[in-house]
C-alpha positions in Angstrom: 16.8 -15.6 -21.3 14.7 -18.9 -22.2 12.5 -18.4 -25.7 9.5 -19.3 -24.5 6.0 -16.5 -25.1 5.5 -15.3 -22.4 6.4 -11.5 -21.8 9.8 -10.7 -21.6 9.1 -9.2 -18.1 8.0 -12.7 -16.9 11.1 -14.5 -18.5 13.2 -11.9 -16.6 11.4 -12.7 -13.5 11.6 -15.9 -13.7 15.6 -16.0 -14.2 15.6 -13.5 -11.1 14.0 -16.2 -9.0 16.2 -18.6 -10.3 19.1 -16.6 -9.1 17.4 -16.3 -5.3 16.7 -19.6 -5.5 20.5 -20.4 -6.4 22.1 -18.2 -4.2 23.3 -15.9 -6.6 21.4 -13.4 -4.7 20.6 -13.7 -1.1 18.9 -12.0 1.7 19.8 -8.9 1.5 21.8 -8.4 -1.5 22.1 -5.9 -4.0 19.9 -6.1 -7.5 21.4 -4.8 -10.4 20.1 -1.3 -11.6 17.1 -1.4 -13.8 19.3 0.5 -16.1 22.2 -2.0 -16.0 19.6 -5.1 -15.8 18.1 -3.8 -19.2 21.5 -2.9 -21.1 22.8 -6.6 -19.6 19.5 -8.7 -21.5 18.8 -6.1 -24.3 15.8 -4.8 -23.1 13.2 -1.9 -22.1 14.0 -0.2 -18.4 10.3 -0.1 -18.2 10.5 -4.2 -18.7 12.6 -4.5 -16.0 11.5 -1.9 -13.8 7.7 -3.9 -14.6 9.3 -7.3 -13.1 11.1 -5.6 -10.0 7.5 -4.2 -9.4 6.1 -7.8 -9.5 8.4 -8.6 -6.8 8.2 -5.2 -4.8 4.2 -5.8 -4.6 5.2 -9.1 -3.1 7.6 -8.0 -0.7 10.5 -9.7 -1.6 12.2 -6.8 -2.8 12.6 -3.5 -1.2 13.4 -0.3 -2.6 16.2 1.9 -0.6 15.4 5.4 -2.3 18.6 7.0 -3.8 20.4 3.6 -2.8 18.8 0.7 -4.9 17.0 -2.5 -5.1 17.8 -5.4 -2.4 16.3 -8.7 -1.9 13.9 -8.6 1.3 14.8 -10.6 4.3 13.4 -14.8 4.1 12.6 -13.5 -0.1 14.4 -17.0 -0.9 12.2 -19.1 1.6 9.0 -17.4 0.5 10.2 -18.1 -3.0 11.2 -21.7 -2.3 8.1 -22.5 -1.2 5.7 -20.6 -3.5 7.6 -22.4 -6.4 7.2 -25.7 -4.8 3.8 -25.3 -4.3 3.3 -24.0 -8.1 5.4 -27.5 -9.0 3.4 -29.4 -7.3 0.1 -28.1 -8.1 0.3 -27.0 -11.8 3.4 -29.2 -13.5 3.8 -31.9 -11.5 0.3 -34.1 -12.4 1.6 -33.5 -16.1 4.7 -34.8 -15.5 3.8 -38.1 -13.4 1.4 -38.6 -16.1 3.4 -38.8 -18.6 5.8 -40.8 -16.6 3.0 -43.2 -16.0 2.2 -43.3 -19.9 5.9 -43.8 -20.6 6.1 -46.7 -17.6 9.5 -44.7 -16.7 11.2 -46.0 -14.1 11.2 -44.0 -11.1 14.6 -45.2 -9.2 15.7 -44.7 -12.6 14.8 -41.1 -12.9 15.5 -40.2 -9.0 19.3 -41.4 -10.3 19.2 -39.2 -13.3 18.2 -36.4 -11.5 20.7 -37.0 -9.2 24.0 -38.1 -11.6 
């Protein structure tokens, strides 16, 4: 996980969206275990179980009792476009700021992005 300071149970969550967002896990799909999850990234169960429960609270998880964890049907959509909007919203005026300050290019950095 990144080594940023925010609580370990928000770095976790955030590589999990990642992973929906990637396609590592799609609709449907299998989680790992909490057990496995927290042997896997040297953690607390209780961390991991905390960051499924950030997710199950938003419904893009659902629990399957004595089966497991599995990501809820349109969880990558929702996802998509709740991170989009936080992009957007939060980082994004930072960012063309400082590409403004810097003068950057932008065909310049639209190529980057893209090499």
């Amino acid at each position: 996980m990144n080594g940023n300071d925010s609580p370990a149970y928000l770095r976790l969550r955030s590589e999990i969206v990642g992973a929906i967002l990637d396609g590592r896990f799609r609709d449907g799909d299998a989680l790992p275990s909490v057990r496995s999850l927290a042997a896997e990234h040297g953690l607390n169960p209780l961390t991991v179980a905390k960051a499924y429960q950030t997710f199950q609270e938003e419904g893009l998880i659902i629990v399957r009792r004595g089966i497991g964890m599995f990501v809820a049907e349109g969880a990558a959509q929702r996802l998509r476009d709740s991170e989009r909007h936080d992009f957007l919203e939060h980082r994004w005026p930072a960012i063309a700021e400082q590409i403004r300050r810097l003068r950057l290019d932008v065909e310049d950095l639209v190529e980057r992005a893209l090499a």
